[in-house]
PyMOL CGO cylinders between C-alpha atoms (Angstrom):
from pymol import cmd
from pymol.cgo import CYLINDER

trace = [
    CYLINDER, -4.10, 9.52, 24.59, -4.07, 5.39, 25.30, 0.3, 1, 1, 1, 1, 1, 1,
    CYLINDER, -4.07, 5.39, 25.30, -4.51, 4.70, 29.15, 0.3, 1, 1, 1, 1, 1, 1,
    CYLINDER, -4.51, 4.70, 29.15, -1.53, 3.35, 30.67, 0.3, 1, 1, 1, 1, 1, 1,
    CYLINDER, -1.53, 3.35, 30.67, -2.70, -0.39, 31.46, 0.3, 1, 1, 1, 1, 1, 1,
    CYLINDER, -2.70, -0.39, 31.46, -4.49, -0.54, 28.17, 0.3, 1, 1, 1, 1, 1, 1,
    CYLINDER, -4.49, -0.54, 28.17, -1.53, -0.02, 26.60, 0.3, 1, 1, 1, 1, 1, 1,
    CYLINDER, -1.53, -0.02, 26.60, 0.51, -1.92, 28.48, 0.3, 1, 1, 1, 1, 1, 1,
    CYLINDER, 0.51, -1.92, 28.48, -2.36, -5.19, 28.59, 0.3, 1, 1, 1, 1, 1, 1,
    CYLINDER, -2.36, -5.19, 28.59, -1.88, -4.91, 24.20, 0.3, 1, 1, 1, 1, 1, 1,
    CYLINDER, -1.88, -4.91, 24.20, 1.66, -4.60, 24.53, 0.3, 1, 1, 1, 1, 1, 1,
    CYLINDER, 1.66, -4.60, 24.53, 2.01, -8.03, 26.54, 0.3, 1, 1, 1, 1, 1, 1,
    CYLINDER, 2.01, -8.03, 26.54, -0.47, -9.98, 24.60, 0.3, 1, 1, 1, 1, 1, 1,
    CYLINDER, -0.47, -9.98, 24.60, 1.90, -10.65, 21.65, 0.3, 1, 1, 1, 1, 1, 1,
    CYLINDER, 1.90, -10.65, 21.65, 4.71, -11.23, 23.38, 0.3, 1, 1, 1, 1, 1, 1,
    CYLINDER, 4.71, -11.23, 23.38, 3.12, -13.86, 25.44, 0.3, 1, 1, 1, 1, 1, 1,
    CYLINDER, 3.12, -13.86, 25.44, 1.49, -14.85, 22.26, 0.3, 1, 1, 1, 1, 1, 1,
    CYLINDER, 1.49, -14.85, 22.26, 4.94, -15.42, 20.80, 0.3, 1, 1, 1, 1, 1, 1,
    CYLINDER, 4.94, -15.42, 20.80, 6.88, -16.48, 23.95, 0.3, 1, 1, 1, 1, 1, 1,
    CYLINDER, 6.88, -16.48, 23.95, 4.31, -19.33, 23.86, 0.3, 1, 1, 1, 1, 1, 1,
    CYLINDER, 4.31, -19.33, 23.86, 5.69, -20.99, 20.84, 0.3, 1, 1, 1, 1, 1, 1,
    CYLINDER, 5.69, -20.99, 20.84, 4.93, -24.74, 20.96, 0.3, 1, 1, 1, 1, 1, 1,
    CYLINDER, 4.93, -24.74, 20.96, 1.47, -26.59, 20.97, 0.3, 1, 1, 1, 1, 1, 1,
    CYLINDER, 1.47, -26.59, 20.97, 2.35, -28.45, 24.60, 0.3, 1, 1, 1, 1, 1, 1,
    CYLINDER, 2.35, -28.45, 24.60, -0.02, -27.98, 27.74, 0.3, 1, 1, 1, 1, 1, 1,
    CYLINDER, -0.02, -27.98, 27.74, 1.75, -24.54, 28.69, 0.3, 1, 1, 1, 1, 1, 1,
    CYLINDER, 1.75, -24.54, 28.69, 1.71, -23.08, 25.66, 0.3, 1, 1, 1, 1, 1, 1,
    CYLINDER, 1.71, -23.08, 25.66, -1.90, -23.75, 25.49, 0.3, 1, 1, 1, 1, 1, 1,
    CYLINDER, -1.90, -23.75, 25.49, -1.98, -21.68, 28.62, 0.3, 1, 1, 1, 1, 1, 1,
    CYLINDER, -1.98, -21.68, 28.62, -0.51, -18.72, 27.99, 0.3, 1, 1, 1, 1, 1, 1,
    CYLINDER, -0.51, -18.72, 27.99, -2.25, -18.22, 24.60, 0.3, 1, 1, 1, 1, 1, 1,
    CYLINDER, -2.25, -18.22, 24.60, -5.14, -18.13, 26.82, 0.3, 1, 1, 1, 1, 1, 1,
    CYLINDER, -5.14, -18.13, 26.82, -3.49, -15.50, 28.88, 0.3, 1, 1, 1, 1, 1, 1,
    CYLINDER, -3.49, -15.50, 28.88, -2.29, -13.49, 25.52, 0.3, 1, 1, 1, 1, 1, 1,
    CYLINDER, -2.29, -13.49, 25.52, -5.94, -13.51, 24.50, 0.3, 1, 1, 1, 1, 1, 1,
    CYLINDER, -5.94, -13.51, 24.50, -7.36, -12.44, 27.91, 0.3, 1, 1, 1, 1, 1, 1,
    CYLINDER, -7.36, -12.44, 27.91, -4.61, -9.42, 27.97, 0.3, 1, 1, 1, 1, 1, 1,
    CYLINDER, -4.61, -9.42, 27.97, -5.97, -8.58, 24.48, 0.3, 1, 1, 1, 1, 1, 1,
    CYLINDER, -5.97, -8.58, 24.48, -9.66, -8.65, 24.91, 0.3, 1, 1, 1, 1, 1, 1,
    CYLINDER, -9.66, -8.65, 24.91, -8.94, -6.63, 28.62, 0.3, 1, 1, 1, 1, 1, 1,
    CYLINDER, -8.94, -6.63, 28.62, -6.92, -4.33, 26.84, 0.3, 1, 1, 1, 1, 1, 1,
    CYLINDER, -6.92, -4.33, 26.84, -9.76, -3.18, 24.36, 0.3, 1, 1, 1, 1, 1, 1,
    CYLINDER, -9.76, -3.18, 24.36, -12.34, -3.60, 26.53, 0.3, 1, 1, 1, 1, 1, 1,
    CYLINDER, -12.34, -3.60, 26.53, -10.31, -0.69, 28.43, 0.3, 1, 1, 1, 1, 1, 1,
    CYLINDER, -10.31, -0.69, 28.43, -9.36, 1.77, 25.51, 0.3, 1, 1, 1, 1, 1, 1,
    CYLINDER, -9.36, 1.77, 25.51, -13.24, 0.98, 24.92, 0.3, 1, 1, 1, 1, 1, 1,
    CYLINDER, -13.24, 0.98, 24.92, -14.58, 2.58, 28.43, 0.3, 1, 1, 1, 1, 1, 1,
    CYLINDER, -14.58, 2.58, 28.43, -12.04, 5.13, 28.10, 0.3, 1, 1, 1, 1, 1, 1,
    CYLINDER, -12.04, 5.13, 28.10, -13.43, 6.28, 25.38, 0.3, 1, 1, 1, 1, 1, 1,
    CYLINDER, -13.43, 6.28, 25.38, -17.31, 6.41, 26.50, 0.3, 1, 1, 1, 1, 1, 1,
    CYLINDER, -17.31, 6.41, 26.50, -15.63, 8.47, 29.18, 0.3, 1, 1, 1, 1, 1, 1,
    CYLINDER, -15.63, 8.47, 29.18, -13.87, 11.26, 27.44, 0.3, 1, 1, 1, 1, 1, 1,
    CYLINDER, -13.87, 11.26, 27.44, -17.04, 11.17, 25.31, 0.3, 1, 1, 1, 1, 1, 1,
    CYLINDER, -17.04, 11.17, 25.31, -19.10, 12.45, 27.65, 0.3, 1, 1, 1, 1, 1, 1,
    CYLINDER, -19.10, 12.45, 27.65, -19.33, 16.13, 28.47, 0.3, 1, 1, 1, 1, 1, 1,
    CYLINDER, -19.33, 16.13, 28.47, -17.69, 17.46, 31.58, 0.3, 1, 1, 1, 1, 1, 1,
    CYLINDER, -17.69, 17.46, 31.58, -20.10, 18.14, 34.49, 0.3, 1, 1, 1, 1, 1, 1,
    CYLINDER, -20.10, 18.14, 34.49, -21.05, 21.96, 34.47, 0.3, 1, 1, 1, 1, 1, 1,
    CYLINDER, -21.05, 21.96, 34.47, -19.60, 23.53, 36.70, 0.3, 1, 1, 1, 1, 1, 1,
    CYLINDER, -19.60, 23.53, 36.70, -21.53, 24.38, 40.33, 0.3, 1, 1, 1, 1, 1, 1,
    CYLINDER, -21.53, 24.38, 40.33, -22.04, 27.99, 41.45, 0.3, 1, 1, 1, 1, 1, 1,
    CYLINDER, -22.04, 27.99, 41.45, -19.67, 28.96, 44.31, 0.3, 1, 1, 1, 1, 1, 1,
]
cmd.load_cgo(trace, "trace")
């Protein structure tokens, strides 16, 4: 199962990718901000899945 805001931060990086169409001063801009949204969204499925890796704490006598 994909986390929720990594999903979401690879969802938006296209479409601001896209939306950014031109080469002007803006556009430049929001391909940074595409780029940033993709790298952030890896970087989360990435720690999300060092943390399902891991085994679950044993559980503590009552």
């Amino acid at each position: 199962m994909v986390s929720r805001p990594a999903a979401v931060l690879l969802g938006a990086a296209p479409v601001l990718a896209i939306a950014a169409g031109g080469g002007d001063g803006l556009a430049k801009v929001v391909i940074v901000a595409a780029l940033v949204c993709f790298t952030l969204g890896w970087c989360a499925l990435g720690v999300q899945a060092i943390r399902l890796d891991r085994p679950a704490n044993a559980p503590r006598p009552a």
